[in-house]
Every structure is written in structure tokens, then in C-alpha cells.
C-alpha positions as CSV (number, residue, x, y, z in Angstrom):
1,X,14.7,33.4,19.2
2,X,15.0,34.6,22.9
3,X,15.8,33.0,25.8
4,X,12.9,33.9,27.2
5,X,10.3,32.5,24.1
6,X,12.5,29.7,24.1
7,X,11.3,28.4,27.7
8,X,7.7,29.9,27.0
9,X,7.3,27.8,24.4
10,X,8.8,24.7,25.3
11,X,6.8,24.7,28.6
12,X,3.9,25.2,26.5
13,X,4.6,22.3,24.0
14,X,5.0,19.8,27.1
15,X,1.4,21.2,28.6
16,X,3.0,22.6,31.9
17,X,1.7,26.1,33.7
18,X,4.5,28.4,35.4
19,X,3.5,26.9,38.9
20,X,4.0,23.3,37.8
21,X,7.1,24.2,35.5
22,X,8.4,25.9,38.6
23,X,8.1,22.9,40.6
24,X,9.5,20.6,38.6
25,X,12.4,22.6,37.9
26,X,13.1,23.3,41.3
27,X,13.2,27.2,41.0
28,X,10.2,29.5,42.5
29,X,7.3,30.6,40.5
30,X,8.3,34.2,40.5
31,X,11.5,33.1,38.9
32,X,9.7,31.2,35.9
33,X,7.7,34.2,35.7
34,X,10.5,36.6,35.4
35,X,12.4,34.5,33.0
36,X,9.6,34.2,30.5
37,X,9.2,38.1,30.6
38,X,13.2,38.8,29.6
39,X,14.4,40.0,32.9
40,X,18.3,40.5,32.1
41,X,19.5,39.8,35.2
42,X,18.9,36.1,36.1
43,X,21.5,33.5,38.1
44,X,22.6,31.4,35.3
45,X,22.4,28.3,37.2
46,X,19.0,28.4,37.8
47,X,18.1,29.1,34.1
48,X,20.0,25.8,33.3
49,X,17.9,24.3,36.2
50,X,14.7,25.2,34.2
51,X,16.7,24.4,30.6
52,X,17.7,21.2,32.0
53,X,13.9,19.9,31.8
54,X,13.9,20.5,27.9
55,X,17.6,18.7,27.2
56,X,19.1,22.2,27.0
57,X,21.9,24.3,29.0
58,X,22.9,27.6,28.6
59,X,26.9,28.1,28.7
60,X,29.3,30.8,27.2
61,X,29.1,31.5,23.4
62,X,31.7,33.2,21.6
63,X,31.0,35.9,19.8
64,X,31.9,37.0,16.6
65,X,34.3,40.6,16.3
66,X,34.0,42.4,13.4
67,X,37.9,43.5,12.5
């Protein structure tokens, strides 16, 4: 799943709209918007602002090479 259904569909399961997710998250509505669309190029702090509200954070993942 992608980051972006992820937060869709957790802010849906807890019955919040962008504004209020937006709000309580601290982060501006054009931001939730944007996030929930896939933009690529999002501060990583403020994703974990709105992933914080769910009991998630994002961090580094390591990836696996093929040889």
C-alpha cells in the first residue's frame, strides 16, 4: 500500500475530513491534500506529524540489493 492510501484511509476510518485532519495534525490543508494525492516531494517531518495521529512514523527502511 502507498503512503498516500495509507493516510486516506486511516483518516477515513477515524471519520475526519482533510480540513479537520489538517488541524489536528498541525500541518495546512493544502499539505493533507497533496499527501493523499502522492506528491513525491513532501518534508518528512511533517508526514510523521500527520502519521503520528494514527500511532505511525515514517523513518529509513533498508532496502534489499539484489547481488
Amino acid at each position: 500500500m502507498e503512503l498516500n492510501e495509507f493516510v486516506k484511509e486511516k483518516r477515513i476510518a477515524v471519520r475526519l475530513t482533510q480540513p479537520e485532519l489538517a488541524e489536528k495534525a498541525g500541518v495546512g490543508l493544502r499539505f493533507v491534500r497533496e499527501l493523499e494525492q502522492g506528491k513525491e516531494s513532501l518534508r518528512m517531518d511533517k508526514i510523521n506529524q500527520v502519521l503520528k495521529l494514527f500511532g505511525y512514523e515514517m523513518g529509513p527502511v533498508e532496502t534489499k540489493r539484489e547481488p
